[in-house]
C-alpha positions as CSV (number, residue, x, y, z in Angstrom):
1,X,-13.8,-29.6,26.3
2,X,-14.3,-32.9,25.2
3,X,-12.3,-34.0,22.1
4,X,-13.9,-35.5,18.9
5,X,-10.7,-37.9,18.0
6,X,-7.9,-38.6,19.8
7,X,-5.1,-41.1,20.2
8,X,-1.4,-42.2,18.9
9,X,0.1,-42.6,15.9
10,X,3.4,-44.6,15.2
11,X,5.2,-42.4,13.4
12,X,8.3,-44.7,13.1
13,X,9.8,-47.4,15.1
14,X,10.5,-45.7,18.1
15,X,7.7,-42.5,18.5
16,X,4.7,-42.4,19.4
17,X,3.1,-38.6,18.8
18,X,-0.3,-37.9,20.7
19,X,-3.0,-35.6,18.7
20,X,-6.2,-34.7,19.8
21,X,-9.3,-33.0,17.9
22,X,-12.1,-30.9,18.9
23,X,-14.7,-28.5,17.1
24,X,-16.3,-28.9,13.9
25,X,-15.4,-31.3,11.3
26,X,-17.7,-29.5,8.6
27,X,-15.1,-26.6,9.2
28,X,-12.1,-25.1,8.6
29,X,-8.9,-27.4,9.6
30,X,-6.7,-25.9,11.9
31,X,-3.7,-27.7,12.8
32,X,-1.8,-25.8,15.7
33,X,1.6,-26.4,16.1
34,X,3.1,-26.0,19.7
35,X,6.3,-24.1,20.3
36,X,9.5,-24.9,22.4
37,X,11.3,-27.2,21.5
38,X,9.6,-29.5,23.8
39,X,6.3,-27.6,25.0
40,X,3.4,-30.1,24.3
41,X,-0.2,-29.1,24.2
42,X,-3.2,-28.6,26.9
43,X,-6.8,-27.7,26.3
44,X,-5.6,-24.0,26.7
45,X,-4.7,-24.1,23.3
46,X,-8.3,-24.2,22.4
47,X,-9.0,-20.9,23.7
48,X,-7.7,-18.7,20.3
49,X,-10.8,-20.4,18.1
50,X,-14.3,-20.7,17.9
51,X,-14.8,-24.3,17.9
52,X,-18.5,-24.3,16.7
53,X,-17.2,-23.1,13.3
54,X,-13.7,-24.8,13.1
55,X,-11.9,-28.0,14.1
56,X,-8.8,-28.0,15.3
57,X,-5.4,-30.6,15.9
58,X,-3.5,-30.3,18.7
59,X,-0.1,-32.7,18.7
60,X,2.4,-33.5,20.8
61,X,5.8,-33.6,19.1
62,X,8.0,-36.3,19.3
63,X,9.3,-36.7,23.0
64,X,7.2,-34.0,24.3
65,X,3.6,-33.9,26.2
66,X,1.8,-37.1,26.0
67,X,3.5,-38.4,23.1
68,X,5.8,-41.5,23.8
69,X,8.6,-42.5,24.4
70,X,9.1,-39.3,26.7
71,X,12.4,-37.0,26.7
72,X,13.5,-39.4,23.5
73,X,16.4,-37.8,21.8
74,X,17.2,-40.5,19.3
75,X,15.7,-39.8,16.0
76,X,14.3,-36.8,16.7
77,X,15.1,-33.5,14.7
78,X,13.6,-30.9,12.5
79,X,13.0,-33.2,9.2
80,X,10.9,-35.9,11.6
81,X,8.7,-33.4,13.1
82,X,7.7,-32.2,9.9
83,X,6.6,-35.0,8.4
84,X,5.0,-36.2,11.4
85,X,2.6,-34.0,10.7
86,X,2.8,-35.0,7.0
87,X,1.7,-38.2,7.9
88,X,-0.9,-37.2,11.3
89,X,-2.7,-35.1,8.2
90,X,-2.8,-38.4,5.9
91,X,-4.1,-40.3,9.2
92,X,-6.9,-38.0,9.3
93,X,-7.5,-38.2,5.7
94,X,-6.8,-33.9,5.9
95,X,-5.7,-32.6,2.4
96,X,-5.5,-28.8,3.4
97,X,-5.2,-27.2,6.8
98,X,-4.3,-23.8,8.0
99,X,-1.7,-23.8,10.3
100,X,-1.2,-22.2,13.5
101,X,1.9,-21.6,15.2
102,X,4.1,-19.7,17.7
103,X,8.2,-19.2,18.1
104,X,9.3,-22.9,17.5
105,X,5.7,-23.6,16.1
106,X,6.0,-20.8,13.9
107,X,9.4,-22.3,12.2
108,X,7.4,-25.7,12.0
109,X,4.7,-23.9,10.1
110,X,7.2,-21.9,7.9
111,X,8.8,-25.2,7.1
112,X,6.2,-27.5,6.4
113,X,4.6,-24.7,4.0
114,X,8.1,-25.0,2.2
115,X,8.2,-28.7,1.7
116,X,4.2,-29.1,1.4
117,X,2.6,-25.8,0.3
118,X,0.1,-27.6,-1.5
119,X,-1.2,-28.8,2.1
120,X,-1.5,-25.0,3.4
121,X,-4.7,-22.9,3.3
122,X,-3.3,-20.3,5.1
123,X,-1.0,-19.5,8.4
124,X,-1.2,-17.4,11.6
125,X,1.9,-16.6,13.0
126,X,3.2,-15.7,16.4
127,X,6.6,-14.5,17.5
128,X,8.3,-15.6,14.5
129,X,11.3,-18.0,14.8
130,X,13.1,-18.9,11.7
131,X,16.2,-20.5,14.0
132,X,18.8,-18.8,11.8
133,X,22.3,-18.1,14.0
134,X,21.6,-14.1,14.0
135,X,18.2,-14.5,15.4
136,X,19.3,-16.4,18.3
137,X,22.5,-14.7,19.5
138,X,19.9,-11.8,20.9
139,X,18.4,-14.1,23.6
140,X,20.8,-16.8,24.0
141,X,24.4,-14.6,24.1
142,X,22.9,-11.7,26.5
143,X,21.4,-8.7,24.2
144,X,18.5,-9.4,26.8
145,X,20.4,-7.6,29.5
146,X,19.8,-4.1,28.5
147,X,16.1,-4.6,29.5
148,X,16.7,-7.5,31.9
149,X,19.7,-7.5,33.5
150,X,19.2,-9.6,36.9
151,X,17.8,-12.1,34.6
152,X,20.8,-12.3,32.7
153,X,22.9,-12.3,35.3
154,X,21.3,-15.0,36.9
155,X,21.8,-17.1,34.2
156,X,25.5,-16.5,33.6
157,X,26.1,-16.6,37.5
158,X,26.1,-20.6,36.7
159,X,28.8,-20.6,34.2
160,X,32.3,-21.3,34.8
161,X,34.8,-18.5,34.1
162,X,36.5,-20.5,31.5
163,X,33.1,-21.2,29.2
164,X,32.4,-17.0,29.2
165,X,33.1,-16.9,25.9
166,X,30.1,-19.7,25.1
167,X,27.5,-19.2,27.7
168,X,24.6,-20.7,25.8
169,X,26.5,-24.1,24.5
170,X,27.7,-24.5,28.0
171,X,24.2,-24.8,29.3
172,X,23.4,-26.6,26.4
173,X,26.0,-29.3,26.4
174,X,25.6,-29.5,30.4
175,X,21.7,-30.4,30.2
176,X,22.4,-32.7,27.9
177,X,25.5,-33.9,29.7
178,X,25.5,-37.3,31.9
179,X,26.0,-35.2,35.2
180,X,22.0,-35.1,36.0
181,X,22.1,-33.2,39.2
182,X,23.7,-30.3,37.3
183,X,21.5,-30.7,34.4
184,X,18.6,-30.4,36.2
185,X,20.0,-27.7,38.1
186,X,21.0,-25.7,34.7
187,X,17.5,-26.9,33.2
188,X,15.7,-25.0,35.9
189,X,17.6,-21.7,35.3
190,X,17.7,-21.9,31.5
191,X,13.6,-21.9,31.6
192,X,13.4,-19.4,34.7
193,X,15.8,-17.4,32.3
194,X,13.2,-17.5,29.5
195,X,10.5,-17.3,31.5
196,X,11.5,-13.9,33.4
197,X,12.2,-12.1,29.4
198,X,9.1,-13.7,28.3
199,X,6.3,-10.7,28.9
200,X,6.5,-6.9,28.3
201,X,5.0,-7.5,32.4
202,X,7.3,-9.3,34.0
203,X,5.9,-12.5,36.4
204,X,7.3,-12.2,39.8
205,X,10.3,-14.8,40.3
206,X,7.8,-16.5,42.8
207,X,5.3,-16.8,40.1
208,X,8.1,-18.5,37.9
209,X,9.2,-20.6,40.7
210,X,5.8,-21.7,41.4
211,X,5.2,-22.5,37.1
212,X,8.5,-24.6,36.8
213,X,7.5,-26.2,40.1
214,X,4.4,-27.8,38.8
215,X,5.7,-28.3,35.1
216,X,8.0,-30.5,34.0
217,X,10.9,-28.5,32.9
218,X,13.9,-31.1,33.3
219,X,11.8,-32.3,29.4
220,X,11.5,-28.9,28.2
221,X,14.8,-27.9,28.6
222,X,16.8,-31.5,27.4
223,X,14.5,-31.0,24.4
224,X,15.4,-27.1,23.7
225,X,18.9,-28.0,24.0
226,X,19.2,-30.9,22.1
227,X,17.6,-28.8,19.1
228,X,19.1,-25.6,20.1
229,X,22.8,-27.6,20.4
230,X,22.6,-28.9,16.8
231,X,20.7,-25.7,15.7
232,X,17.5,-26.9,15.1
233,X,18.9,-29.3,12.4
234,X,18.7,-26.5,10.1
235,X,21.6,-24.8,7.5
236,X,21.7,-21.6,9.0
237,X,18.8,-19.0,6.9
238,X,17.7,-21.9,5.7
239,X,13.8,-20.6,6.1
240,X,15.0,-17.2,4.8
241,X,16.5,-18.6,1.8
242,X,13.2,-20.6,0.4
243,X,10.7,-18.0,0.9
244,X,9.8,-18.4,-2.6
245,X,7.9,-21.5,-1.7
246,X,5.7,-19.4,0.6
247,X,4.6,-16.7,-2.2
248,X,1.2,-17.9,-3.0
249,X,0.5,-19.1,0.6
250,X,-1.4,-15.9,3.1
251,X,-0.1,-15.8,6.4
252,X,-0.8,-13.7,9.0
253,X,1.9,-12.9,11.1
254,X,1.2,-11.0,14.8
255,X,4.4,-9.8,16.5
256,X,5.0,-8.7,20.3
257,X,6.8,-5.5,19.8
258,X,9.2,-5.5,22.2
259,X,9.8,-9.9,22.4
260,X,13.0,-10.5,23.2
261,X,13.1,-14.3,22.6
262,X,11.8,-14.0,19.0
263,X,13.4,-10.2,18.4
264,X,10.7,-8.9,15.9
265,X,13.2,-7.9,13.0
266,X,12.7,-11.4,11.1
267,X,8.9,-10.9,11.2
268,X,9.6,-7.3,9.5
269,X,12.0,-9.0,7.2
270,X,9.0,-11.9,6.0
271,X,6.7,-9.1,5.5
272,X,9.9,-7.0,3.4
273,X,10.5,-10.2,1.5
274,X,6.9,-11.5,1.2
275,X,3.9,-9.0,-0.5
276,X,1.4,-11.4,0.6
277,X,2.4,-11.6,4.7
278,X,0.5,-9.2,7.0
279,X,2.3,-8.2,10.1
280,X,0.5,-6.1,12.8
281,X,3.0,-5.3,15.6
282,X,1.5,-5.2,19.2
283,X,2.7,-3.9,22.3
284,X,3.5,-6.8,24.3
285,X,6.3,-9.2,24.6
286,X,6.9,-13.3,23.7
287,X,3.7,-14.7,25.5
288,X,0.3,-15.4,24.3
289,X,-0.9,-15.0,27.7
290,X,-0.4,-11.3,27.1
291,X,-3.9,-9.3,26.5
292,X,-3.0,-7.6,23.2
293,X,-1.2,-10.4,21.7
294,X,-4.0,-13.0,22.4
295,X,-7.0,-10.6,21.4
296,X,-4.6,-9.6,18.1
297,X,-4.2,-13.5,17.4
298,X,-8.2,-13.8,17.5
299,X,-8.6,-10.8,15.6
300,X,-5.9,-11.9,12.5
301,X,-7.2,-15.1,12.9
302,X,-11.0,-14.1,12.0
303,X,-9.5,-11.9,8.9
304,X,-7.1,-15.5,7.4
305,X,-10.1,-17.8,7.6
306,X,-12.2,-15.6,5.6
307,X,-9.5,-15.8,3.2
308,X,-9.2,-19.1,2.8
């Protein structure tokens, strides 16, 4: 698919993000919001829309994908991101877009329709993340090993006896940490841990090996820790607390049942908290490769641009 518009913007003295757009400018803006920390974008991504009657933006945030410089931790955090894609909208003379996000992407989206809601038509929302402290300790302090316990145990296997008690701020502190052999050692395992909780059908650990192989997950996972190590650059409920902000905006929120990275109680809580959300919980797990999830996201996604 060939993209419309594409290129860099200097967002501030250092960055460089990469966007890309495809579809049709007549249309509905879409502007989908990648997840990680530290993901990036492919032409993938394209697959959820029907580009003959929308246009979409795909960005790299800062660090990540094609965006430049990459792996840069210095002035990047939660309050930059969000007002990259302030200022990529103002580039591209966009006043309103829907918004379309997953896990980290969906805390983006949440976020930028608190500070901007005048610049949201609409959201689609997948495997909520709102990065508060409780929503985290499920996958990042073990409650995963009821369902997956050689995963688990795989990942604590690299953990001193003496950093037990703080299994996930080890790893974090150690990717981030000026020893590179073992942070690219712990890198690998944090993502092969995510990876192997990821689907309601688990990948074989030769698939994963072969995915991490070919990807570039010593980025990934300095960028994940680096936001998971100062948590997300967030007061903790923060998202949870400014829900009013959200009221008048629809969003469209479709939940993998049994997820165990983004647990789906905070996406029953938005809908609890929030008349105007609409949840539909699906049998699946984390990953949009997952049948029910993907056809779902197509499905909620028809219903929100009608709305809007």
């Amino acid at each position: 698919m060939k993209s419309i518009q594409e290129g860099y913007l200097q967002v501030d003295d250092l960055h460089q993000i990469y966007y890309h757009r495809y579809g049709n400018l007549s249309g509905t803006t879409i502007l989908f919001v990648h997840g990680g920390p530290g993901l990036g974008t492919n032409q993938k991504d394209l697959d959820f829309f029907d580009l003959e009657k929308v246009n979409v933006i795909l960005f790299d945030q800062r660090a990540c994908g094609k965006s430049t410089p990459k792996a840069e931790l210095q002035f990047n955090d939660t309050q930059a991101i969000i007002e990259d894609m302030a200022q990529l909208l103002d580039n591209l003379e966009v006043d309103k877009v829907v918004l379309f996000g997953g896990s980290w992407g969906s805390t983006l989206s949440l976020l930028f329709g608190i500070l901007h809601p005048n610049r949201v038509k609409g959201m689609l929302l997948r495997g909520v993340f709102t990065a508060a402290k409780k929503e985290r300790m499920f996958f990042e302090e073990g409650g995963t090993q009821l369902f997956y316990p050689k995963a688990w145990q795989r990942l604590i296997a690299q953990i001193p006896d003496e950093f037990k008690h703080q299994k996930s701020q080890y790893y974090f502190k150690q990717i981030l940490g000026a020893d590179k052999e073992l942070s690219k050692k712990l890198s690998y395992e944090l993502l092969f841990y995510g990876m192997s909780v990821s689907r309601l059908k688990n990948y074989a650990p030769q698939q994963i090996e072969k995915i991490l192989k070919e990807s570039d997950y010593e980025t990934k996972a300095l960028l994940l820790a680096h936001y998971s190590y100062h948590d997300f650059f967030l007061p903790d409920n923060y998202i949870l607390n400014h829900l009013d902000e959200l009221s008048e905006i629809p969003i469209h929120i479709v939940q993998g049942q049994y997820d165990m990275i983004t647990t789906p109680q905070t996406a029953v809580e938005l809908k609890e908290k929030l008349s105007i959300v609409s949840l539909c919980l699906v049998e699946a797990g984390h990953a949009t490769i997952e049948k029910k999830i993907f056809e779902q996201i197509q499905s909620e996604l028809q219903v929100l641009l009608d709305q809007c």
